[in-house]
TORPA-4810 file (N, C-alpha, C, O; in nm, 3 decimals):
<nodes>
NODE_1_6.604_2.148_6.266_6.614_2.146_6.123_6.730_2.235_6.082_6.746_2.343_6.138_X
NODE_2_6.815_2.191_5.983_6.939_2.255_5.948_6.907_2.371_5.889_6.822_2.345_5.805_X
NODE_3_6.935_2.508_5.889_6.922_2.629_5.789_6.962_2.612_5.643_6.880_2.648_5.558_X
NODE_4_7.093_2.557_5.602_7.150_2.497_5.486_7.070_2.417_5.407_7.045_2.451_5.292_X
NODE_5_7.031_2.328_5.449_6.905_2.216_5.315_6.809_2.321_5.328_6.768_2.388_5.423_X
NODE_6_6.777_2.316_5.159_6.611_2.354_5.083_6.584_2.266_5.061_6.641_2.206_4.970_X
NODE_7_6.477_2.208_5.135_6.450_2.084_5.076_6.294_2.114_4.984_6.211_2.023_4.987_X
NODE_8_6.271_2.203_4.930_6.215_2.256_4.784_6.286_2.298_4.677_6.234_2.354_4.581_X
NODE_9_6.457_2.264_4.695_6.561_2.279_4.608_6.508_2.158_4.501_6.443_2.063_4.544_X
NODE_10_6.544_2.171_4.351_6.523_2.077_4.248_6.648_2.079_4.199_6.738_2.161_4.219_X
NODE_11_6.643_1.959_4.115_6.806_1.935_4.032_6.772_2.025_3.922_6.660_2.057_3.883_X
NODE_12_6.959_2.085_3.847_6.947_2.139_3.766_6.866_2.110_3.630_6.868_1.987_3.619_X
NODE_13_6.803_2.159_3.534_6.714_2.126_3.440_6.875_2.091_3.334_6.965_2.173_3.327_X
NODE_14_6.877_2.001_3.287_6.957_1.950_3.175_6.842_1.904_3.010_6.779_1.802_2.984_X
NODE_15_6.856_2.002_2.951_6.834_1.969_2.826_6.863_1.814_2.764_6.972_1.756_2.764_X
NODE_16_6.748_1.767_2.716_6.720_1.619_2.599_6.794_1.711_2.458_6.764_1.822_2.414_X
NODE_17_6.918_1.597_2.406_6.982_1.611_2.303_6.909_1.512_2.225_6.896_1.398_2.269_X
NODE_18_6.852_1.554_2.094_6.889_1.398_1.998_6.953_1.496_1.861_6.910_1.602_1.815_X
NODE_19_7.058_1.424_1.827_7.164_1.413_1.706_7.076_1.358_1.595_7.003_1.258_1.591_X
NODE_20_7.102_1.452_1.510_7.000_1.378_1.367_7.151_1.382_1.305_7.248_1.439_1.356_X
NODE_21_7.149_1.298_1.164_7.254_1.342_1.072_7.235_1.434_1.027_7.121_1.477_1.011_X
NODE_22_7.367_1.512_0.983_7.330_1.628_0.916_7.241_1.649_0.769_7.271_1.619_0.654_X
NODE_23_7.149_1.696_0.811_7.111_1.762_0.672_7.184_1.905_0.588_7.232_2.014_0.620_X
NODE_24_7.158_1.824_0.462_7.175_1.896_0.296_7.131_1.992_0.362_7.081_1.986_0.474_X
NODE_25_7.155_2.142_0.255_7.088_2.282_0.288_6.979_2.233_0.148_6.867_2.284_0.147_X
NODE_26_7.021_2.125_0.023_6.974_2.104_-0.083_6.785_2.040_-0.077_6.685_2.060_-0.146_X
NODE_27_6.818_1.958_0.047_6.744_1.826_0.146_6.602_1.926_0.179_6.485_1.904_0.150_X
NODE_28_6.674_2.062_0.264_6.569_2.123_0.355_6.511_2.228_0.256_6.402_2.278_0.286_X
NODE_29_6.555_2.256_0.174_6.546_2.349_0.000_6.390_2.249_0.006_6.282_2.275_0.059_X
NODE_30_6.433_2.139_-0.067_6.318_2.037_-0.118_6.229_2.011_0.014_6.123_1.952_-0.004_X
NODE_31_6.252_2.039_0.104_6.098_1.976_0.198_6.031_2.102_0.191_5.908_2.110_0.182_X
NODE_32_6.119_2.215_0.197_6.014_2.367_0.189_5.979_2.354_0.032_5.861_2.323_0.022_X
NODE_33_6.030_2.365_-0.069_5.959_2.322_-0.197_5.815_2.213_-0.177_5.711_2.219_-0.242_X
NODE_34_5.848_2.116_-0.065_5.690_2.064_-0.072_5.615_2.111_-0.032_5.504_2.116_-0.085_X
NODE_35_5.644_2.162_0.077_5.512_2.233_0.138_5.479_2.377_0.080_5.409_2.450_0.149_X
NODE_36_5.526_2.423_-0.045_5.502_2.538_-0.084_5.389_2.431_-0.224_5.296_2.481_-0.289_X
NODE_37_5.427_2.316_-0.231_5.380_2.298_-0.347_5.264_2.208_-0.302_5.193_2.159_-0.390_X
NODE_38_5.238_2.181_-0.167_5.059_2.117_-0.095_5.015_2.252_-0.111_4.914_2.254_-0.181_X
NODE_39_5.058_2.393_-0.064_4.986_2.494_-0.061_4.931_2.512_-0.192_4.812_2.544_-0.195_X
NODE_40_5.013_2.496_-0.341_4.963_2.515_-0.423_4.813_2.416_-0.471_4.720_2.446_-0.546_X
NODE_41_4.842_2.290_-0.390_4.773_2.163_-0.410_4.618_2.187_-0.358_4.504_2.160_-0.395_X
NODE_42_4.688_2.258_-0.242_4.556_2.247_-0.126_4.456_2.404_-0.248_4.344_2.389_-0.296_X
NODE_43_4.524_2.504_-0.261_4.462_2.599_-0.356_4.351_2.555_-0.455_4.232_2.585_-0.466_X
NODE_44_4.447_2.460_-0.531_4.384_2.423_-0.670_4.255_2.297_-0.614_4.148_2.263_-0.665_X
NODE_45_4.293_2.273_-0.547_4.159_2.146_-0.509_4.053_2.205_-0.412_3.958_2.129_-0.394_X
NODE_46_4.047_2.353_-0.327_3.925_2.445_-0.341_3.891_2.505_-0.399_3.780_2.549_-0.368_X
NODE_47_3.943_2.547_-0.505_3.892_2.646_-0.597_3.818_2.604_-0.696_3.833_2.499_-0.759_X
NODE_48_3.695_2.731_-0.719_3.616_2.702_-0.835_3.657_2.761_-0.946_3.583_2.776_-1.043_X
NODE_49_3.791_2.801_-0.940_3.814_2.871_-1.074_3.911_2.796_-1.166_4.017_2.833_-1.217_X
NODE_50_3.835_2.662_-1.175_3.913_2.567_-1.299_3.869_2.641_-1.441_3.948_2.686_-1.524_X
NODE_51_3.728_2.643_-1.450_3.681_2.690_-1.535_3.605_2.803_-1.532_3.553_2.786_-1.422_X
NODE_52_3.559_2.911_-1.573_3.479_3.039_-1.521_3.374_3.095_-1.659_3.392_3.066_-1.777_X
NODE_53_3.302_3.153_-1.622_3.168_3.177_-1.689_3.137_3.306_-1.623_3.207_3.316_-1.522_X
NODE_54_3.071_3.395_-1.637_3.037_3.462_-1.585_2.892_3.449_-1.481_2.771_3.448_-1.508_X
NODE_55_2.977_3.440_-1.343_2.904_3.435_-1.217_2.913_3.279_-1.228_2.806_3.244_-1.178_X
NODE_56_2.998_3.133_-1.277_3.039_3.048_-1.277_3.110_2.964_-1.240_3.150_2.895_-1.333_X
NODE_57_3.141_2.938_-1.153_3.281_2.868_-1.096_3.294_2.725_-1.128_3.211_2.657_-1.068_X
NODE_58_3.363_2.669_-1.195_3.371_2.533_-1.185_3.511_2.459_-1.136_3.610_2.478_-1.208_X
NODE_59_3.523_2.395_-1.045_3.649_2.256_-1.000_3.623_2.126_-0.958_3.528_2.047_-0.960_X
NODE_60_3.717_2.129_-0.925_3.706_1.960_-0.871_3.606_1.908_-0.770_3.576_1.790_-0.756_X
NODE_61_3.550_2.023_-0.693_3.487_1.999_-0.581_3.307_2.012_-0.650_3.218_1.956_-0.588_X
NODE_62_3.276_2.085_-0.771_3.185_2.082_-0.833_3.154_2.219_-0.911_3.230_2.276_-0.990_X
NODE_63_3.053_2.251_-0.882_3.002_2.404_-0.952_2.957_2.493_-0.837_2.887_2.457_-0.742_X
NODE_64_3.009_2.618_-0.859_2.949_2.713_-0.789_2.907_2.856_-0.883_2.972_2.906_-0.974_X
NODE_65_2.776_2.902_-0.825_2.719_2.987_-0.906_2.673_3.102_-0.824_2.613_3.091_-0.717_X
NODE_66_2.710_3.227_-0.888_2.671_3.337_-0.805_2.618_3.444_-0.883_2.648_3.476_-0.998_X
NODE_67_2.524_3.504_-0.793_2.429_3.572_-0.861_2.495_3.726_-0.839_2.604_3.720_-0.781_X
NODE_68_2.447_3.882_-0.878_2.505_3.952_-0.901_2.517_4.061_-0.754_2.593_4.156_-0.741_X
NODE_69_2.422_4.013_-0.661_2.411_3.984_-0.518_2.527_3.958_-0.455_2.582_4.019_-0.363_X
NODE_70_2.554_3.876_-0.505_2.714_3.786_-0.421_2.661_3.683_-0.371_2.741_3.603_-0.323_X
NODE_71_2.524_3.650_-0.363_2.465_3.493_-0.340_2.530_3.387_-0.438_2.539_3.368_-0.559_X
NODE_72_2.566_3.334_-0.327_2.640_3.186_-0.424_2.556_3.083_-0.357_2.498_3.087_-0.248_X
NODE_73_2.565_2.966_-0.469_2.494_2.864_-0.436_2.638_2.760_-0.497_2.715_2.817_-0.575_X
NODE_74_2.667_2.619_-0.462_2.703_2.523_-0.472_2.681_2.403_-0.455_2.630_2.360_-0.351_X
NODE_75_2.724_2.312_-0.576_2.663_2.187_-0.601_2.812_2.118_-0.623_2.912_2.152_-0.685_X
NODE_76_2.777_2.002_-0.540_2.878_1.909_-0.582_2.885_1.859_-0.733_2.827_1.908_-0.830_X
NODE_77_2.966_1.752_-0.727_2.943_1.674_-0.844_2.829_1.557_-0.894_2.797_1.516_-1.006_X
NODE_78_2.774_1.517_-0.728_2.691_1.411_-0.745_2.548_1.489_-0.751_2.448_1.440_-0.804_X
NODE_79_2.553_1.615_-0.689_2.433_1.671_-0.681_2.405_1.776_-0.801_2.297_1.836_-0.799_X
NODE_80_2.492_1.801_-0.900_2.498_1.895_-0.998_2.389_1.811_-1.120_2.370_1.693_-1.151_X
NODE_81_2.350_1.904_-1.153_2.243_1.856_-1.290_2.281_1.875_-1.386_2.341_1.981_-1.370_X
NODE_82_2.295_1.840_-1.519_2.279_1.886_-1.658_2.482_1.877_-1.719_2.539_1.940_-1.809_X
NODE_83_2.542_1.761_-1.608_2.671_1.732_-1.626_2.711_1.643_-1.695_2.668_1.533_-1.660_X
NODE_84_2.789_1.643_-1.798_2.844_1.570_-1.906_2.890_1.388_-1.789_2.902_1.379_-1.667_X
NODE_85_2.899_1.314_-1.860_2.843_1.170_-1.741_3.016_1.169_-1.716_3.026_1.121_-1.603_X
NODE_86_3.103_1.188_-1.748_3.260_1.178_-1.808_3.330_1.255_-1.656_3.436_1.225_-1.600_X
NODE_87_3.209_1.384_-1.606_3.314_1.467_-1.546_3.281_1.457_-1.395_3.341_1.542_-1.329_X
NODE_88_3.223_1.398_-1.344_3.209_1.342_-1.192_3.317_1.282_-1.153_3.401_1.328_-1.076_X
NODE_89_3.316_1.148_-1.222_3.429_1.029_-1.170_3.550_1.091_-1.170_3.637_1.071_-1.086_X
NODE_90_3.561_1.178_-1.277_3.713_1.237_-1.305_3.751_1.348_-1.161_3.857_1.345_-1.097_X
NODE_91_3.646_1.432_-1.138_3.644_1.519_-0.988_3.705_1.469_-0.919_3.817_1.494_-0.876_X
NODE_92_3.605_1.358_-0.894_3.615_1.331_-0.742_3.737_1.205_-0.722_3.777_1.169_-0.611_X
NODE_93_3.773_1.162_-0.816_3.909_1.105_-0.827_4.013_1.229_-0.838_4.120_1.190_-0.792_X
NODE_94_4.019_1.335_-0.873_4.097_1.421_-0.831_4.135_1.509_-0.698_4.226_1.573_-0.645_X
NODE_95_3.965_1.457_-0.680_4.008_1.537_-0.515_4.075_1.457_-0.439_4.172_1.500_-0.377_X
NODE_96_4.028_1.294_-0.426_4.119_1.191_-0.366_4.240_1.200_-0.371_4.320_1.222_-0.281_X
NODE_97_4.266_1.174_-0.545_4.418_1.192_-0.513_4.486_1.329_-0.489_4.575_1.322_-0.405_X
NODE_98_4.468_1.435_-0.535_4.510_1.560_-0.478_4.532_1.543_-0.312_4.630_1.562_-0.240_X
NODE_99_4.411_1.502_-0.287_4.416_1.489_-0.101_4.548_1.413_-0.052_4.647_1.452_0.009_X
NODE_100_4.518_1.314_-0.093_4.668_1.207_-0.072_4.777_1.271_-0.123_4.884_1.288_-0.066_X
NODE_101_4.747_1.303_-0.229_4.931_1.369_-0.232_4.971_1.459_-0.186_5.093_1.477_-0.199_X
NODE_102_4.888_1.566_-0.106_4.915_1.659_0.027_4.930_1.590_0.103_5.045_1.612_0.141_X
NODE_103_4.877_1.488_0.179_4.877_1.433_0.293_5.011_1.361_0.279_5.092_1.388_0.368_X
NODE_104_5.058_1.260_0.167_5.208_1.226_0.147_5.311_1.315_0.162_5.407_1.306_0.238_X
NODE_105_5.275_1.426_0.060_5.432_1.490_0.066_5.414_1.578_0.185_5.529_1.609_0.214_X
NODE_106_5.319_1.645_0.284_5.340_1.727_0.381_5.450_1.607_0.518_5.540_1.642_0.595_X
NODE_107_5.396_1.487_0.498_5.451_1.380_0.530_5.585_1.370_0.535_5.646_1.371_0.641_X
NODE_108_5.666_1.356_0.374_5.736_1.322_0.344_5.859_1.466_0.359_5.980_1.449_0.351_X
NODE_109_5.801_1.586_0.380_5.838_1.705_0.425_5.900_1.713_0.576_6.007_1.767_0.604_X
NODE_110_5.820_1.654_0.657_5.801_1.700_0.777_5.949_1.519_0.825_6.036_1.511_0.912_X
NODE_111_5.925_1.461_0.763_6.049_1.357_0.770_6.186_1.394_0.698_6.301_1.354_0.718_X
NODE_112_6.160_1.442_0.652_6.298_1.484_0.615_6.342_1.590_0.704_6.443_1.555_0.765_X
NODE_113_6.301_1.706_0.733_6.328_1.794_0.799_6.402_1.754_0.934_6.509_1.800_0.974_X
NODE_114_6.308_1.641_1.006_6.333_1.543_1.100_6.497_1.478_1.064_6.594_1.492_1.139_X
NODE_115_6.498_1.421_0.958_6.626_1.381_0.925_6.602_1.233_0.892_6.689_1.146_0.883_X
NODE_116_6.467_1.220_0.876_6.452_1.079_0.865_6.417_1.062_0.686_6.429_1.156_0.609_X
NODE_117_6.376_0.935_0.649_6.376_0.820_0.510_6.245_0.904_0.483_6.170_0.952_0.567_X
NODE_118_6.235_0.909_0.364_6.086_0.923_0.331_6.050_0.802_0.206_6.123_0.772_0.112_X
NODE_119_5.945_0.758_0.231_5.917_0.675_0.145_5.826_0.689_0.029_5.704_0.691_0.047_X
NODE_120_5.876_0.698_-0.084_5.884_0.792_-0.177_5.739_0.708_-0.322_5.678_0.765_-0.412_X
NODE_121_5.737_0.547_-0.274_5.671_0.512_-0.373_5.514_0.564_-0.380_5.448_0.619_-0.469_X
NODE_122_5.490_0.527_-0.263_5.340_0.581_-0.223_5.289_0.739_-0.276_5.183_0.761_-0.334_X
NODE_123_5.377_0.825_-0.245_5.407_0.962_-0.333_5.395_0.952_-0.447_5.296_0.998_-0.503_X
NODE_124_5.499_0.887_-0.518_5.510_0.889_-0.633_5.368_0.872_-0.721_5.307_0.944_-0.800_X
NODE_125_5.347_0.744_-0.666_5.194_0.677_-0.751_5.079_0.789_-0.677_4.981_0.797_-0.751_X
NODE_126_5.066_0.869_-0.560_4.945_0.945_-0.556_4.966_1.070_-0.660_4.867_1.116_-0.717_X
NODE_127_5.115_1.132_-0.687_5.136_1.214_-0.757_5.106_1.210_-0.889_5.094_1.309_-0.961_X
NODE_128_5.093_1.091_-0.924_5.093_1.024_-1.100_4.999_1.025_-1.108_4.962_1.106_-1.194_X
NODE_129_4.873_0.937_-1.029_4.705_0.919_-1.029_4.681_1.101_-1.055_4.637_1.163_-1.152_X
NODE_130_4.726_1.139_-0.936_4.669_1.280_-0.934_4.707_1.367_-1.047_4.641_1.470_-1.061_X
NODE_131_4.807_1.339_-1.134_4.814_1.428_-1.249_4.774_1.364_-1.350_4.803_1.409_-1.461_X
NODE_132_4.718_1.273_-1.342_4.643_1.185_-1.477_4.476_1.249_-1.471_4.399_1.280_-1.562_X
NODE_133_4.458_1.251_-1.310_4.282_1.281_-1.274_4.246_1.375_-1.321_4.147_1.378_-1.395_X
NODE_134_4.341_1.513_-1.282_4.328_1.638_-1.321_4.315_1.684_-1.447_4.232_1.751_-1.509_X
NODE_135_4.484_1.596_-1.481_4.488_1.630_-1.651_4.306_1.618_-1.722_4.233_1.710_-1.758_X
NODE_136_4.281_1.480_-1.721_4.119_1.402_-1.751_4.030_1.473_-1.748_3.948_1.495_-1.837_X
NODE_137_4.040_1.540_-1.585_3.920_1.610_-1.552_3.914_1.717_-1.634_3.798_1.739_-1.668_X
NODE_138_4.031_1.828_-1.700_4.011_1.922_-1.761_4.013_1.908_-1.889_4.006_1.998_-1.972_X
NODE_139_4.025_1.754_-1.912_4.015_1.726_-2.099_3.877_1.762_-2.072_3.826_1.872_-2.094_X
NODE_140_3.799_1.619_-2.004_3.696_1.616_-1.984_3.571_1.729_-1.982_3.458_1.719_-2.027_X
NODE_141_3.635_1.843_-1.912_3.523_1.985_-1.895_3.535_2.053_-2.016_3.434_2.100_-2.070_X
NODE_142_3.653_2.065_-2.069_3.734_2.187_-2.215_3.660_2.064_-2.304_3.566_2.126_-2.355_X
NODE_143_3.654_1.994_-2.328_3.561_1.888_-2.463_3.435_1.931_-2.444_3.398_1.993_-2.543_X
NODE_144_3.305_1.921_-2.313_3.234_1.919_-2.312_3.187_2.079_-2.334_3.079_2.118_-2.379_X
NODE_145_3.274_2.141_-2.300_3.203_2.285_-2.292_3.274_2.402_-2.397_3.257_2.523_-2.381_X
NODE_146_3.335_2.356_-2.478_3.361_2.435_-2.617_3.221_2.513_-2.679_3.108_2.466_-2.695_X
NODE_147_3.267_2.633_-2.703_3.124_2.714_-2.731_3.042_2.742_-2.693_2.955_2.806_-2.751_X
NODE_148_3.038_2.684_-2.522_2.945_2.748_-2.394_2.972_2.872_-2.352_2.885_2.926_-2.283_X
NODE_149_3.120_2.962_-2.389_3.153_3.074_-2.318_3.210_3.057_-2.219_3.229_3.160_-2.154_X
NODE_150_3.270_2.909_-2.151_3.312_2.911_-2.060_3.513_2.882_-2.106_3.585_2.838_-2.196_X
NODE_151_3.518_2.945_-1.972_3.703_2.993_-2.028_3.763_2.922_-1.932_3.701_2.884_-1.832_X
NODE_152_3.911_2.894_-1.957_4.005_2.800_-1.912_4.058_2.878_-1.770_4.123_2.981_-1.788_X
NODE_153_4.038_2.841_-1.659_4.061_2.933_-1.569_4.213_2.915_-1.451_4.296_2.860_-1.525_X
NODE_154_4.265_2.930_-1.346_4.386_2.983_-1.354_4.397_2.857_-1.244_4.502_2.794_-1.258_X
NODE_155_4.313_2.810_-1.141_4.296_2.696_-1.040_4.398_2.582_-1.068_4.493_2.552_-0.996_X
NODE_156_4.357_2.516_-1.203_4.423_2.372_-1.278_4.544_2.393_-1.256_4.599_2.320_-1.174_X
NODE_157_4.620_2.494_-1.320_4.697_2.521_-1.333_4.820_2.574_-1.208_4.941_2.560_-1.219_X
NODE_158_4.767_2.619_-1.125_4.839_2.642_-1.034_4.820_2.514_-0.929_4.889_2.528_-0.827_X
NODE_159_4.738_2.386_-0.933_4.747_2.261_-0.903_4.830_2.164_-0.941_4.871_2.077_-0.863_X
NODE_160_4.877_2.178_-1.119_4.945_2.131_-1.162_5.100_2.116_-1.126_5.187_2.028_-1.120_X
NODE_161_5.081_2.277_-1.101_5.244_2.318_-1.066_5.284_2.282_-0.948_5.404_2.267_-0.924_X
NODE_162_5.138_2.251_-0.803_5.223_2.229_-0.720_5.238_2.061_-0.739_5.329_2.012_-0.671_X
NODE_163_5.174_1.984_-0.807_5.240_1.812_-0.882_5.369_1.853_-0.858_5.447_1.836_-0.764_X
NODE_164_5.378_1.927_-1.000_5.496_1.888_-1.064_5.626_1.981_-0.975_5.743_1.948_-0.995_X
NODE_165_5.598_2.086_-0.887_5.700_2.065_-0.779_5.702_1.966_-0.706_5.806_1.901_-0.716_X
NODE_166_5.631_1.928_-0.637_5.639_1.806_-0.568_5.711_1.719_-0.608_5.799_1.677_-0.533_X
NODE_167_5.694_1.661_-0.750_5.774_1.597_-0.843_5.917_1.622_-0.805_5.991_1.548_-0.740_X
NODE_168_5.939_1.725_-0.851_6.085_1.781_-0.843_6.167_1.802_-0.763_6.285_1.789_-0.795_X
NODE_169_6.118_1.853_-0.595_6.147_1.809_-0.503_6.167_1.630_-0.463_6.277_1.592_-0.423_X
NODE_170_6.086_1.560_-0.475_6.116_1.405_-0.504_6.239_1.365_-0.541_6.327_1.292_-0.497_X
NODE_171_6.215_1.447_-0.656_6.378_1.417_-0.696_6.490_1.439_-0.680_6.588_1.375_-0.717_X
NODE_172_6.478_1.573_-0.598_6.645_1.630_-0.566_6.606_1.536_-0.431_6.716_1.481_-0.436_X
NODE_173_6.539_1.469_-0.312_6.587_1.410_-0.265_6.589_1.278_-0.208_6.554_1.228_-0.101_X
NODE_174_6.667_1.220_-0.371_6.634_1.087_-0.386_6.719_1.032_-0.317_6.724_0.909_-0.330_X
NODE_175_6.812_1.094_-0.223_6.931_0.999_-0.161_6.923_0.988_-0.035_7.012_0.935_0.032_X
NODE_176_6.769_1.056_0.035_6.706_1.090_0.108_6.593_0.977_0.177_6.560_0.948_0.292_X
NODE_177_6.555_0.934_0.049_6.436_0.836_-0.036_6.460_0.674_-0.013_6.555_0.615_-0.066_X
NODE_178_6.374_0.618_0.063_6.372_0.530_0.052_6.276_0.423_-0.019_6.166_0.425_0.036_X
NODE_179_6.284_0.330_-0.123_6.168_0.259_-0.167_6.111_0.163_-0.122_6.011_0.119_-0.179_X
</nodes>
Protein backbone atom coordinates (compact mmCIF):
# COMPACT_ATOMS: atom_id res chain seq x y z
CA UNK A 1 0.00 0.00 0.00
CA UNK A 2 1.40 3.42 -1.06
CA UNK A 3 2.23 5.89 2.06
CA UNK A 4 1.04 8.98 -0.22
CA UNK A 5 -2.92 8.07 -0.82
CA UNK A 6 -5.40 8.87 2.20
CA UNK A 7 -7.79 7.14 1.08
CA UNK A 8 -10.12 8.83 4.03
CA UNK A 9 -9.03 12.06 2.17
CA UNK A 10 -12.52 13.98 1.00
CA UNK A 11 -12.89 16.62 -1.74
CA UNK A 12 -12.66 20.14 -0.87
CA UNK A 13 -16.14 21.46 0.64
CA UNK A 14 -17.23 24.16 -2.10
CA UNK A 15 -20.03 26.32 -1.01
CA UNK A 16 -23.90 26.29 -2.93
CA UNK A 17 -24.22 29.92 -4.46
CA UNK A 18 -27.75 31.09 -5.39
CA UNK A 19 -27.85 34.84 -6.82
CA UNK A 20 -31.10 36.52 -5.90
CA UNK A 21 -31.60 40.01 -7.60
CA UNK A 22 -30.65 42.63 -5.74
CA UNK A 23 -32.79 43.88 -3.20
CA UNK A 24 -34.05 47.63 -2.35
CA UNK A 25 -32.65 48.60 1.22
CA UNK A 26 -36.54 50.29 0.72
CA UNK A 27 -37.91 46.34 -0.16
CA UNK A 28 -36.14 44.86 3.14
CA UNK A 29 -37.33 48.30 5.24
CA UNK A 30 -41.01 46.96 4.26
CA UNK A 31 -40.68 43.14 4.97
CA UNK A 32 -39.24 44.16 8.56
CA UNK A 33 -42.19 46.74 8.76
CA UNK A 34 -44.33 43.47 8.33
CA UNK A 35 -43.23 41.50 10.64
CA UNK A 36 -43.11 44.26 13.21
CA UNK A 37 -46.69 44.85 12.23
CA UNK A 38 -47.97 40.60 12.65
CA UNK A 39 -46.26 41.28 16.04
CA UNK A 40 -48.53 44.07 16.53
CA UNK A 41 -51.39 41.76 14.95
CA UNK A 42 -50.49 38.70 16.79
CA UNK A 43 -50.68 41.27 20.26
CA UNK A 44 -53.99 42.70 19.52
CA UNK A 45 -55.74 39.32 18.66
CA UNK A 46 -54.57 37.85 22.35
CA UNK A 47 -55.33 40.39 24.27
CA UNK A 48 -58.16 41.03 26.54
CA UNK A 49 -57.61 44.52 26.77
CA UNK A 50 -59.97 45.72 23.89
CA UNK A 51 -62.18 46.81 26.42
CA UNK A 52 -61.52 46.88 30.39
CA UNK A 53 -63.71 47.09 33.48
CA UNK A 54 -62.39 46.60 36.47
CA UNK A 55 -61.04 42.94 36.89
CA UNK A 56 -62.58 42.75 33.05
CA UNK A 57 -60.94 41.94 30.05
CA UNK A 58 -62.66 41.92 26.91
CA UNK A 59 -61.27 40.93 22.93
CA UNK A 60 -61.64 39.17 20.17
CA UNK A 61 -60.95 35.91 21.68
CA UNK A 62 -63.88 36.62 24.33
CA UNK A 63 -64.07 37.75 28.05
CA UNK A 64 -61.80 37.28 30.72
CA UNK A 65 -62.50 37.98 34.36
CA UNK A 66 -60.37 38.17 37.34
CA UNK A 67 -60.97 38.19 40.71
CA UNK A 68 -58.82 40.23 43.25
CA UNK A 69 -56.85 36.86 43.87
CA UNK A 70 -55.45 36.96 40.40
CA UNK A 71 -57.93 34.02 39.60
CA UNK A 72 -58.96 34.50 36.15
CA UNK A 73 -61.56 32.72 34.53
CA UNK A 74 -62.27 32.88 30.58
CA UNK A 75 -65.02 32.50 28.26
CA UNK A 76 -65.04 32.47 24.73
CA UNK A 77 -67.48 34.04 22.63
CA UNK A 78 -69.71 31.04 22.07
CA UNK A 79 -69.53 30.13 25.66
CA UNK A 80 -69.96 33.73 27.19
CA UNK A 81 -73.49 34.56 28.61
CA UNK A 82 -75.41 37.75 28.82
CA UNK A 83 -73.65 38.96 25.17
CA UNK A 84 -75.19 41.48 22.99
CA UNK A 85 -76.21 38.78 19.76
CA UNK A 86 -74.10 41.47 17.28
CA UNK A 87 -70.68 40.72 19.09
CA UNK A 88 -69.75 36.97 18.56
CA UNK A 89 -69.89 36.82 14.74
CA UNK A 90 -67.98 40.07 14.69
CA UNK A 91 -64.99 38.22 17.16
CA UNK A 92 -64.59 35.49 15.73
CA UNK A 93 -64.52 36.87 12.19
CA UNK A 94 -61.81 38.97 13.51
CA UNK A 95 -59.79 36.45 14.80
CA UNK A 96 -59.97 34.64 11.33
CA UNK A 97 -59.10 37.33 9.56
CA UNK A 98 -56.45 38.82 11.87
CA UNK A 99 -55.04 35.14 11.70
CA UNK A 100 -54.80 35.21 7.90
CA UNK A 101 -53.39 38.38 7.64
CA UNK A 102 -50.40 37.30 9.87
CA UNK A 103 -50.14 34.22 8.20
CA UNK A 104 -50.12 36.33 4.61
CA UNK A 105 -47.94 39.05 5.34
CA UNK A 106 -45.33 36.94 7.60
CA UNK A 107 -45.51 35.13 4.12
CA UNK A 108 -45.26 37.84 2.00
CA UNK A 109 -42.20 39.08 4.34
CA UNK A 110 -40.26 36.12 4.33
CA UNK A 111 -40.58 36.24 0.11
CA UNK A 112 -39.41 39.18 -0.34
CA UNK A 113 -36.51 38.98 1.81
CA UNK A 114 -35.90 35.77 -0.35
CA UNK A 115 -36.06 38.07 -3.34
CA UNK A 116 -39.01 36.58 -4.60
CA UNK A 117 -42.98 38.07 -5.98
CA UNK A 118 -45.30 38.35 -3.28
CA UNK A 119 -48.71 38.06 -4.09
CA UNK A 120 -50.31 40.82 -2.80
CA UNK A 121 -54.23 40.28 -3.58
CA UNK A 122 -54.93 37.65 -1.08
CA UNK A 123 -53.26 40.19 1.56
CA UNK A 124 -54.88 42.81 0.51
CA UNK A 125 -58.57 41.37 0.86
CA UNK A 126 -57.48 39.50 4.40
CA UNK A 127 -56.22 43.01 5.43
CA UNK A 128 -59.57 44.80 4.39
CA UNK A 129 -61.97 41.88 5.92
CA UNK A 130 -59.76 42.22 8.93
CA UNK A 131 -60.10 45.95 9.37
CA UNK A 132 -63.76 46.00 8.63
CA UNK A 133 -64.17 42.90 11.50
CA UNK A 134 -62.36 44.76 14.05
CA UNK A 135 -63.50 48.14 13.17
CA UNK A 136 -67.48 46.22 13.71
CA UNK A 137 -66.37 44.37 16.47
CA UNK A 138 -65.53 47.57 18.46
CA UNK A 139 -68.60 49.55 17.08
CA UNK A 140 -70.35 46.62 18.12
CA UNK A 141 -68.95 46.33 22.05
CA UNK A 142 -68.65 50.63 22.49
CA UNK A 143 -72.74 50.64 21.35
CA UNK A 144 -73.59 47.88 23.53
CA UNK A 145 -71.79 48.86 26.58
CA UNK A 146 -72.09 52.74 26.96
CA UNK A 147 -72.79 53.39 30.67
CA UNK A 148 -71.60 49.96 31.86
CA UNK A 149 -68.22 51.57 33.10
CA UNK A 150 -66.51 49.79 30.70
CA UNK A 151 -63.56 51.84 28.91
CA UNK A 152 -62.03 51.80 25.48
CA UNK A 153 -58.89 49.87 26.00
CA UNK A 154 -55.36 50.03 24.27
CA UNK A 155 -55.41 46.11 22.41
CA UNK A 156 -57.79 47.49 19.20
CA UNK A 157 -55.73 49.85 18.71
CA UNK A 158 -52.42 48.66 18.62
CA UNK A 159 -54.10 45.82 16.13
CA UNK A 160 -55.19 48.41 14.02
CA UNK A 161 -51.85 49.86 13.60
CA UNK A 162 -50.29 46.73 12.85
CA UNK A 163 -53.32 46.62 9.56
CA UNK A 164 -52.54 49.62 8.67
CA UNK A 165 -48.65 49.06 8.64
CA UNK A 166 -49.03 46.18 6.88
CA UNK A 167 -50.99 48.30 4.55
CA UNK A 168 -48.20 50.54 4.08
CA UNK A 169 -45.58 48.29 3.73
CA UNK A 170 -47.83 46.72 0.75
CA UNK A 171 -47.40 49.62 -0.67
CA UNK A 172 -43.91 50.72 -0.71
CA UNK A 173 -43.52 47.30 -2.24
CA UNK A 174 -45.64 47.35 -5.00
CA UNK A 175 -42.92 46.80 -7.64
CA UNK A 176 -42.13 43.86 -5.68
CA UNK A 177 -45.93 42.71 -5.94
CA UNK A 178 -47.32 40.62 -7.99
CA UNK A 179 -51.28 40.33 -8.74
Amino acid sequence: MSSDVDPFATTPYVPFEVSLPPLASRHKAAAIALFASCAAMTFGLASFGWFTQRGVGIGLLGVRTCAEDLSCHTASWLAASGVPASVPPLGLAGVLALAASIVLALNAGVKVLQGGRVQRLALEIALSVAALAVVGFGYAMFGSTIGNGIHLGYAGFVALAGLAGAGIALGIMRDRAAR
